[in-house]
C-alpha atoms as a printed R data frame, in Angstrom:
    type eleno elety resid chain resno       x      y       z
1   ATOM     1    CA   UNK     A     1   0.000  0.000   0.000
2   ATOM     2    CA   UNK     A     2   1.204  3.875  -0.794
3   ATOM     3    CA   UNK     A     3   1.717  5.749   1.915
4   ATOM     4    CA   UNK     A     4   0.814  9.221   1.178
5   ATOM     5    CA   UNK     A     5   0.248 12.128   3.519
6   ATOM     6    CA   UNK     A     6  -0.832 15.520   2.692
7   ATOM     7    CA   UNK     A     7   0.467 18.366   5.521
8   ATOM     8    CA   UNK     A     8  -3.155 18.016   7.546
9   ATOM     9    CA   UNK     A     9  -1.593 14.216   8.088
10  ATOM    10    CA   UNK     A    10   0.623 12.691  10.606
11  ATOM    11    CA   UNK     A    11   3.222 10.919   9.707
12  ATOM    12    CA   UNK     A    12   4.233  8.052  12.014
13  ATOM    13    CA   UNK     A    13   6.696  5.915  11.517
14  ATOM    14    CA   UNK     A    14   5.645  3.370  13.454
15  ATOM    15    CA   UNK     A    15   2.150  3.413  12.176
16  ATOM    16    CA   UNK     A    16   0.438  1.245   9.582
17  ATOM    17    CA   UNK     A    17   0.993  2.674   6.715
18  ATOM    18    CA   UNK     A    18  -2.610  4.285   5.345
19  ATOM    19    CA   UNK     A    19  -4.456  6.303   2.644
20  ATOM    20    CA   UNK     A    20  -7.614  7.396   1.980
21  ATOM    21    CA   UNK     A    21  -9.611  4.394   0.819
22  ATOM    22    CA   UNK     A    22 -13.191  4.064  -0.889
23  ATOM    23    CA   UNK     A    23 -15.408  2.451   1.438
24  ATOM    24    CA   UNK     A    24 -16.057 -0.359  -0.455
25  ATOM    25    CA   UNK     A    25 -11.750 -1.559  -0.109
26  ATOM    26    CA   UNK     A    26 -11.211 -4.291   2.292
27  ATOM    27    CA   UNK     A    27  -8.959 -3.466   5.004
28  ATOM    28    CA   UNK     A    28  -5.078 -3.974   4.177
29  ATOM    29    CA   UNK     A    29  -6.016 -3.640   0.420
30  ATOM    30    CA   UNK     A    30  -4.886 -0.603  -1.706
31  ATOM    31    CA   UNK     A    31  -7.122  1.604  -3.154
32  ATOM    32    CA   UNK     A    32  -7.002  2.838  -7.055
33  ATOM    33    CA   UNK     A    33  -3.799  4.275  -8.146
34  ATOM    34    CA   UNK     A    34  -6.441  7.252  -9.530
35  ATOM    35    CA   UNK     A    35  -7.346  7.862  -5.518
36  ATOM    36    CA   UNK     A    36  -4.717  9.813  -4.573
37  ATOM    37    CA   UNK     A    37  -5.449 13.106  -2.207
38  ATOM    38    CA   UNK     A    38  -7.157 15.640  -3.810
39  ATOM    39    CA   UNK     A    39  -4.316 17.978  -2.890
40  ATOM    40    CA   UNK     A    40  -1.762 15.883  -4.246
41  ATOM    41    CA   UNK     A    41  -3.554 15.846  -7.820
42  ATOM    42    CA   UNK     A    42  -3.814 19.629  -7.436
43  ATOM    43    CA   UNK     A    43  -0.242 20.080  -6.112
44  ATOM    44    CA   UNK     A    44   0.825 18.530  -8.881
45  ATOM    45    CA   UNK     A    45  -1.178 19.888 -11.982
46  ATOM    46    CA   UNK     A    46   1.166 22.222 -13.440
47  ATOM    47    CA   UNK     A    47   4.605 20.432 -13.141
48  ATOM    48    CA   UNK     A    48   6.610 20.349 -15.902
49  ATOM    49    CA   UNK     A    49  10.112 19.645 -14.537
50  ATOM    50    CA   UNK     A    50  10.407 16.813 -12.277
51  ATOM    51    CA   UNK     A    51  13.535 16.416 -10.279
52  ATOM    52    CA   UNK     A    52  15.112 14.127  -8.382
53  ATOM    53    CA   UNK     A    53  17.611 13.002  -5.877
54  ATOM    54    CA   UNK     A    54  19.437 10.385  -6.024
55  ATOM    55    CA   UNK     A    55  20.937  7.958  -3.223
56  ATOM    56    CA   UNK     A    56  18.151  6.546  -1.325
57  ATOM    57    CA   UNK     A    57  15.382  7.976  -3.357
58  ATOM    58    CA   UNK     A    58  15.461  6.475  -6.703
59  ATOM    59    CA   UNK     A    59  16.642  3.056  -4.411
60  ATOM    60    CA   UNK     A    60  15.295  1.781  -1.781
61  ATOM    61    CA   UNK     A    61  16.680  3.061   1.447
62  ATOM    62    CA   UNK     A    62  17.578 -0.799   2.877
63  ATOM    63    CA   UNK     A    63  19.800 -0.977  -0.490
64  ATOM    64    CA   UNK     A    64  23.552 -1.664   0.453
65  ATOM    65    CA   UNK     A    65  24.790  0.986  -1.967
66  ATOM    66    CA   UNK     A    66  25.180  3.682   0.588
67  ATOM    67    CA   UNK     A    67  26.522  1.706   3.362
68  ATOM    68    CA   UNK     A    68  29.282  0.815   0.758
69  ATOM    69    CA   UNK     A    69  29.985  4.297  -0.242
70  ATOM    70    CA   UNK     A    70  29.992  5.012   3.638
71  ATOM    71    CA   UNK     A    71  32.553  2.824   4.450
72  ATOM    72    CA   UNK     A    72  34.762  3.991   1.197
73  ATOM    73    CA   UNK     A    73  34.436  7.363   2.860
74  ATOM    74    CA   UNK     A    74  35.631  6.260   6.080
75  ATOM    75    CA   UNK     A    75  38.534  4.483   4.708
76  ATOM    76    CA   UNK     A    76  39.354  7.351   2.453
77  ATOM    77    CA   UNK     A    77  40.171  9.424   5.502
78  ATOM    78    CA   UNK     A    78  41.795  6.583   7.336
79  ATOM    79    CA   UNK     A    79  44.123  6.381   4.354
80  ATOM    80    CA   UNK     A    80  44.977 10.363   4.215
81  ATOM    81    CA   UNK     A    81  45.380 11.187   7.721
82  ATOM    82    CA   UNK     A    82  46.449  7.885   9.197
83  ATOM    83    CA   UNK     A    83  43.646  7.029  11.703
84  ATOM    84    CA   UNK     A    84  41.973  3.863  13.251
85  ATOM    85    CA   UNK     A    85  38.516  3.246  11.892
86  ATOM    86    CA   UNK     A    86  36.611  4.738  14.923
87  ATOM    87    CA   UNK     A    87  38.140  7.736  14.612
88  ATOM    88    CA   UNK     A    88  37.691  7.852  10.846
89  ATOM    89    CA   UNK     A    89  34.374  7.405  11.380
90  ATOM    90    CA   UNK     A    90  33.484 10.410  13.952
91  ATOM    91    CA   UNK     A    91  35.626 13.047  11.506
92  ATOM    92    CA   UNK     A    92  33.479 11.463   8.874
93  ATOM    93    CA   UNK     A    93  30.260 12.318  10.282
94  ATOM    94    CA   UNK     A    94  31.408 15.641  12.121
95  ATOM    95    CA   UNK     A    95  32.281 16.888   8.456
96  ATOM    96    CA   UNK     A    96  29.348 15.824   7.238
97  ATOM    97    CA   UNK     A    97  26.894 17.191   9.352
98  ATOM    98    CA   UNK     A    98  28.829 20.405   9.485
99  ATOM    99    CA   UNK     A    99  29.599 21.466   5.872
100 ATOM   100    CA   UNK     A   100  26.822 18.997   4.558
101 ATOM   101    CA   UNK     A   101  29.363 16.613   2.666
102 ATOM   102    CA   UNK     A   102  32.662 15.180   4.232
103 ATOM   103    CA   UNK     A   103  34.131 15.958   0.967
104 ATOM   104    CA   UNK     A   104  33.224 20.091   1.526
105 ATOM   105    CA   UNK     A   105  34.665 19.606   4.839
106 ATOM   106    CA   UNK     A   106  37.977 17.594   3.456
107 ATOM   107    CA   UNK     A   107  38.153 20.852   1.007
108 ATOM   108    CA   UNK     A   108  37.368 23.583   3.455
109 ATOM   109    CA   UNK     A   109  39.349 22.584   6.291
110 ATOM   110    CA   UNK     A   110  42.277 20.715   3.954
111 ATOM   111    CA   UNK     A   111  41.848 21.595   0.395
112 ATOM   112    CA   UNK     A   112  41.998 18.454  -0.337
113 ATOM   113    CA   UNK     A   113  41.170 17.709  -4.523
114 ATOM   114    CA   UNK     A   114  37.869 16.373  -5.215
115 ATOM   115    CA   UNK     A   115  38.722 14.382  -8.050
116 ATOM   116    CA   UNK     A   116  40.522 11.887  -6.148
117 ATOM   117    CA   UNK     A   117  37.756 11.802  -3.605
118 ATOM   118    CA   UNK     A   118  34.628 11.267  -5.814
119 ATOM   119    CA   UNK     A   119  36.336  8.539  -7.825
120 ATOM   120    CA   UNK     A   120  37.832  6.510  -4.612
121 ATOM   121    CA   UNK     A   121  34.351  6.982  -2.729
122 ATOM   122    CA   UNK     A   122  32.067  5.848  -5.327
123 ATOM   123    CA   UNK     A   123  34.476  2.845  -6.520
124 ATOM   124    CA   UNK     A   124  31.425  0.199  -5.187
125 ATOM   125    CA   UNK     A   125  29.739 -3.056  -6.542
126 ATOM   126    CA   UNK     A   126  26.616 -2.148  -7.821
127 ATOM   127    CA   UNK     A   127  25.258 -5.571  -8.451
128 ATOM   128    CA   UNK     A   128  22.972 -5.582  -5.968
129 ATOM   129    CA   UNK     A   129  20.894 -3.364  -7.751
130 ATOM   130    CA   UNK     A   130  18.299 -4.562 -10.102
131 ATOM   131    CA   UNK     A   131  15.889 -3.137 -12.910
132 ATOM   132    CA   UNK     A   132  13.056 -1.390 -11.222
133 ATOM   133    CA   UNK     A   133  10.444 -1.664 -14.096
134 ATOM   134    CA   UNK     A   134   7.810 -0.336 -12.805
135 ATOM   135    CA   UNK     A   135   9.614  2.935 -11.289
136 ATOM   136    CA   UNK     A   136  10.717  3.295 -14.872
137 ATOM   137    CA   UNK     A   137   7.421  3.027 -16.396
138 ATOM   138    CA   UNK     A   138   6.218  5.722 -13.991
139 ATOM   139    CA   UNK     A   139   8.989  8.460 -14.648
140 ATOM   140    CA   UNK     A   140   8.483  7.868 -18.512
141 ATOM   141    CA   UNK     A   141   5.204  8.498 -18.360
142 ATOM   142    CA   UNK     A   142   5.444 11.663 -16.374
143 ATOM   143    CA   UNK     A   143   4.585 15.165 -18.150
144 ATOM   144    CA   UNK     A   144   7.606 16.934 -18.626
145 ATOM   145    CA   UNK     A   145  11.498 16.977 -18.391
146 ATOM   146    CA   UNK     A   146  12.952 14.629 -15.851
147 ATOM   147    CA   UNK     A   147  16.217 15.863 -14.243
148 ATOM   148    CA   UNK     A   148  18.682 14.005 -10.989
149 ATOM   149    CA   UNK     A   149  19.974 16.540  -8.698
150 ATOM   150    CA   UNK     A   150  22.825 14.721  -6.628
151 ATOM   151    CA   UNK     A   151  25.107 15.592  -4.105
152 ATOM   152    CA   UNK     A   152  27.256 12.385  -5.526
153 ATOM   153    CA   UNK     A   153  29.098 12.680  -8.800
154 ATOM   154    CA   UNK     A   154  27.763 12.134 -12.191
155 ATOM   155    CA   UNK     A   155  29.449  9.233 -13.073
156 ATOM   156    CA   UNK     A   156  27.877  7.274  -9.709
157 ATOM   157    CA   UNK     A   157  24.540  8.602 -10.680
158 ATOM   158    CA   UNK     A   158  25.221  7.645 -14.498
159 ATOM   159    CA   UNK     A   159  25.998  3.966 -13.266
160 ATOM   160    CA   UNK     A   160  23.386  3.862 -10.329
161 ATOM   161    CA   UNK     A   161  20.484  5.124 -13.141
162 ATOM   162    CA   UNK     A   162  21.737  2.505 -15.236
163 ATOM   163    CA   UNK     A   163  21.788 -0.712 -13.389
164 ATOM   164    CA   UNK     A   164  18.232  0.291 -12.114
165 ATOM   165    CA   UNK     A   165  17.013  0.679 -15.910
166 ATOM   166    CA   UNK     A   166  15.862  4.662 -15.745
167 ATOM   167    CA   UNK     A   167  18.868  6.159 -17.201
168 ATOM   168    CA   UNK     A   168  17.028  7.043 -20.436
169 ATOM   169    CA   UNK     A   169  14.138  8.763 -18.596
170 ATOM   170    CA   UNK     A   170  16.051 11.272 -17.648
171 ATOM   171    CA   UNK     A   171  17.445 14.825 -19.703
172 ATOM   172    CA   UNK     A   172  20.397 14.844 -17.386
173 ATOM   173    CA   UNK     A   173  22.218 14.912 -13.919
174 ATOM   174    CA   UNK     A   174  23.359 18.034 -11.587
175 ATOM   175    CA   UNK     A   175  25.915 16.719  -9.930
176 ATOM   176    CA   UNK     A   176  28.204 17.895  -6.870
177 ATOM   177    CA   UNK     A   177  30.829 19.364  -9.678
178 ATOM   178    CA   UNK     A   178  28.419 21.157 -11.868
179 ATOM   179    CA   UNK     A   179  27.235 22.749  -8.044
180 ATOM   180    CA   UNK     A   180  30.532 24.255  -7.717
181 ATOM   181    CA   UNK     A   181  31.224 21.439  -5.137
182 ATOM   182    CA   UNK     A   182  28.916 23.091  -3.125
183 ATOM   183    CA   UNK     A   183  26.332 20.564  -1.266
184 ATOM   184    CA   UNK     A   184  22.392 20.299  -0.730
185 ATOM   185    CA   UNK     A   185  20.901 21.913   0.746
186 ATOM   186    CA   UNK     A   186  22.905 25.462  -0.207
187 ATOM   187    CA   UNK     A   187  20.343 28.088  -1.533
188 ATOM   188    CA   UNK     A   188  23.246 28.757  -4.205
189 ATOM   189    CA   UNK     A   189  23.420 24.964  -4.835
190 ATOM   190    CA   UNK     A   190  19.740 24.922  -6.030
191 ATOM   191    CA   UNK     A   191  19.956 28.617  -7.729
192 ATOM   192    CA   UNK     A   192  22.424 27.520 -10.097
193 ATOM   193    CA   UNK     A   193  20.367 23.925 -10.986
194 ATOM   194    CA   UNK     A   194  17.681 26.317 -12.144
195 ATOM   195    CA   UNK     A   195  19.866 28.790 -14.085
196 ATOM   196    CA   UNK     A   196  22.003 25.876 -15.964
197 ATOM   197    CA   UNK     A   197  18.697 23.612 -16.636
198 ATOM   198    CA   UNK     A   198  16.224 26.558 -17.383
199 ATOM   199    CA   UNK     A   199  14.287 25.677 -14.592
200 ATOM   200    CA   UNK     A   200  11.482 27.329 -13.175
201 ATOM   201    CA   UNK     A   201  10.523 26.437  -9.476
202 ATOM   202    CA   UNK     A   202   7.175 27.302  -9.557
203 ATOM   203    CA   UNK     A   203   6.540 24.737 -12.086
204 ATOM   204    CA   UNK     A   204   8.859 21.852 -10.585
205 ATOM   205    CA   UNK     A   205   8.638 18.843  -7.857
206 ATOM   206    CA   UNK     A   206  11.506 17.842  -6.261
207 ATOM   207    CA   UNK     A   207  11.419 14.669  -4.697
208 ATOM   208    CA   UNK     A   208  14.670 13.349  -1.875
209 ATOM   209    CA   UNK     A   209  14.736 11.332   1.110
210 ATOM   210    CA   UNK     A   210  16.603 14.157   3.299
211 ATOM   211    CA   UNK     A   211  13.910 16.325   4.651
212 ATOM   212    CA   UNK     A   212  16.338 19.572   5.192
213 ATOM   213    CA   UNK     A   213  17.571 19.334   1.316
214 ATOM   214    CA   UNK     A   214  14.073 19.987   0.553
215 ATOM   215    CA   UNK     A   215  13.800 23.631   2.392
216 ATOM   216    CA   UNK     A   216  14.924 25.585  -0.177
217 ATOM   217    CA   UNK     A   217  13.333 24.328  -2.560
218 ATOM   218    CA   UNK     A   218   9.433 24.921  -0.746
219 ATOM   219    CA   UNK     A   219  10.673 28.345  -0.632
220 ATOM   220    CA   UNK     A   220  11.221 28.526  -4.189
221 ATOM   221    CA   UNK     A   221   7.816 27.507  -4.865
222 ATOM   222    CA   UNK     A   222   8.456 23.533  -6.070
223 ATOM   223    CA   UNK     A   223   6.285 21.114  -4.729
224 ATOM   224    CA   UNK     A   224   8.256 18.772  -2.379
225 ATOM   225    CA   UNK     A   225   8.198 14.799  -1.192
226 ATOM   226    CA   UNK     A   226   9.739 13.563   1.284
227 ATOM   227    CA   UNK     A   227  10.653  9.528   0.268
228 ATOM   228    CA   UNK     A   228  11.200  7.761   3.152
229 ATOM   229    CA   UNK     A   229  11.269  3.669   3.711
230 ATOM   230    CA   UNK     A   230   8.411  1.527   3.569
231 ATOM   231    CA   UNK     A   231   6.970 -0.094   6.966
232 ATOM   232    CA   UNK     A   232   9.962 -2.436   8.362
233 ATOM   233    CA   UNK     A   233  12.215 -1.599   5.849
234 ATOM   234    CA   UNK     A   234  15.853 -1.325   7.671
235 ATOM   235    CA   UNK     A   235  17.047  2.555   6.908
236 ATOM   236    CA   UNK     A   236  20.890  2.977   6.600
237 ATOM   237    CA   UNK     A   237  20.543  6.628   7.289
238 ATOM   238    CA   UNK     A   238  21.705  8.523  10.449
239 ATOM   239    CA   UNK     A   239  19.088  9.801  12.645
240 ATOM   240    CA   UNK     A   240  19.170 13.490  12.132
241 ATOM   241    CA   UNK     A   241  18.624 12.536   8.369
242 ATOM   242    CA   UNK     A   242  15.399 10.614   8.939
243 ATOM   243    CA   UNK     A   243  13.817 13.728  10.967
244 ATOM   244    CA   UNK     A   244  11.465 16.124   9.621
245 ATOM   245    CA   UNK     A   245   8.606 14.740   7.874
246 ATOM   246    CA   UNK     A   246   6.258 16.713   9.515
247 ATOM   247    CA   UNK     A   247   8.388 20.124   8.478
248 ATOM   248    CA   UNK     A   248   6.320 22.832   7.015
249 ATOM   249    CA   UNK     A   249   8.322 22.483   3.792
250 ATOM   250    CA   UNK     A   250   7.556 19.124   3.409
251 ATOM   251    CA   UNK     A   251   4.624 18.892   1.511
252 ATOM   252    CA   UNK     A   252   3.686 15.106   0.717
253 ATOM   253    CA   UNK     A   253   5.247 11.742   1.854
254 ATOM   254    CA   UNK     A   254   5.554  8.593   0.376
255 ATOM   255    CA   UNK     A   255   7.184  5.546   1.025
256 ATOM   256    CA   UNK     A   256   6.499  3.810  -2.578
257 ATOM   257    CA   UNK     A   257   7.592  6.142  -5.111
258 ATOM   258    CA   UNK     A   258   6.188  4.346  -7.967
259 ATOM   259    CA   UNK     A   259   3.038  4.085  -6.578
260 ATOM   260    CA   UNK     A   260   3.027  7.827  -5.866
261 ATOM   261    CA   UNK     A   261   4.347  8.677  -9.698
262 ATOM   262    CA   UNK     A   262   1.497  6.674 -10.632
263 ATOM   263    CA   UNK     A   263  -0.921  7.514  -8.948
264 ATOM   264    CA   UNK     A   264  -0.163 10.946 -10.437
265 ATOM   265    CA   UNK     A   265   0.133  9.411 -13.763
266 ATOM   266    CA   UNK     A   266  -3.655  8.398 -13.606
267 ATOM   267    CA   UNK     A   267  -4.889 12.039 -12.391
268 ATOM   268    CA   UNK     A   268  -5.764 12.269 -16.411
């Protein structure tokens, strides 16, 4: 079942996962693609430019793809400055959670290159990864130009889109070079996606798993979802990035993104 909340919802993690259902739908059964919220169909009406992120979004979130580029990470720091894993680990995250990328923080506080640093981090076995037919079926069939707006490189996303069978669906990818190395969820960051792709906010959805990378973007007048896991799905994420679902600038959540794209698909 979709799990899709419009902002006079709660979202519980915890809970069963629920949508509005006809009366007539047993219990535990989904509804119609076609039932979607009201305000989601009207949210939606005049997108033309869908965007999205990348890691954890267009995958599911239990996926072993970021816990691999994780650990790369970790080791990549282990390997410059000499430290034990543990230690690796906390400058990892303190980086992260301060400049929004370890690699900003590897540049800002040790201009270190970031060509070395995207190609050694996102050096993983993608195999795990299969063809996701139906999410493919549902961003073809969107109305509009489809763009990826990562904070990872373009040749991860390139190989990532690929091995889950939507590379083709999409015009192109904004990656972490073409933002000036400059991380979600910078205003700047999402000011020059618009100005290199021609993209007007007030007629764009972003969808991304992070709710804090979606802030700007509200402001800027794009409709946002939040994609977080489905009910009992493990989450590799750190806490801080699973908060804020119930943010003002979160305006829908769903936790089956082809179900949501297609349930948007049947508005028509």
């Amino acid at each position: 079942m979709t799990a899709i909340f419009d902002k006079g919802d709660k979202l519980d993690p915890n809970a069963p996962e629920a949508r509005p259902e006809p009366a007539s739908a047993p219990l535990g059964e989904s509804a119609p693609k076609s039932l979607l919220p009201l305000s989601a169909l009207a949210r939606f009406a005049n997108v033309e430019t869908w965007v999205f992120d990348l890691d954890n979004t267009l995958y599911p979130a239990d996926s072993d793809l970021w816990p691999k580029i994780d650990a790369r990470i970790t080791l990549f720091l282990a390997n410059l400055f000499g430290l034990d894993g543990m230690s690796s680990r906390a400058l990892q995250k303190f980086y992260y959670q301060r400049y929004g990328t370890t690699l900003r923080g590897l540049m800002e506080e040790h201009e270190i290159s970031s060509d070395e640093f995207l190609a050694f981090v996102h050096d993983i076995d993608r195999s795990s990864l299969k063809p996701n037919h139906s999410l493919a079926s549902a961003i073809t069939q969107l109305p509009g130009r489809k763009l990826i707006l990562t904070n990872g490189s373009r040749e991860h996303a390139l190989r990532t889109a690929e091995k889950l069978g939507i590379h083709e669906m999409f015009e192109d990818i904004f990656d972490i070079v073409a933002a000036d190395l400059v991380p979600k969820p910078a205003a700047a960051t999402y000011q020059r996606f618009f100005d290199l792709h021609g993209v007007d906010p007030a007629t764009a959805a972003m969808f991304e798993d992070i709710s804090h990378n979606l802030v700007v973007p509200h402001a800027r007048g794009m409709v946002t979802t939040l994609v977080v896991p489905k009910l009992g799905q493990h989450d590799h994420r750190e806490p801080w990035e699973i908060a804020g679902a119930e943010a003002a600038h979160v305006e829908f959540v769903t936790n089956d993104l082809e179900g949501f794209l297609e349930g948007l698909i049947d508005k028509g």
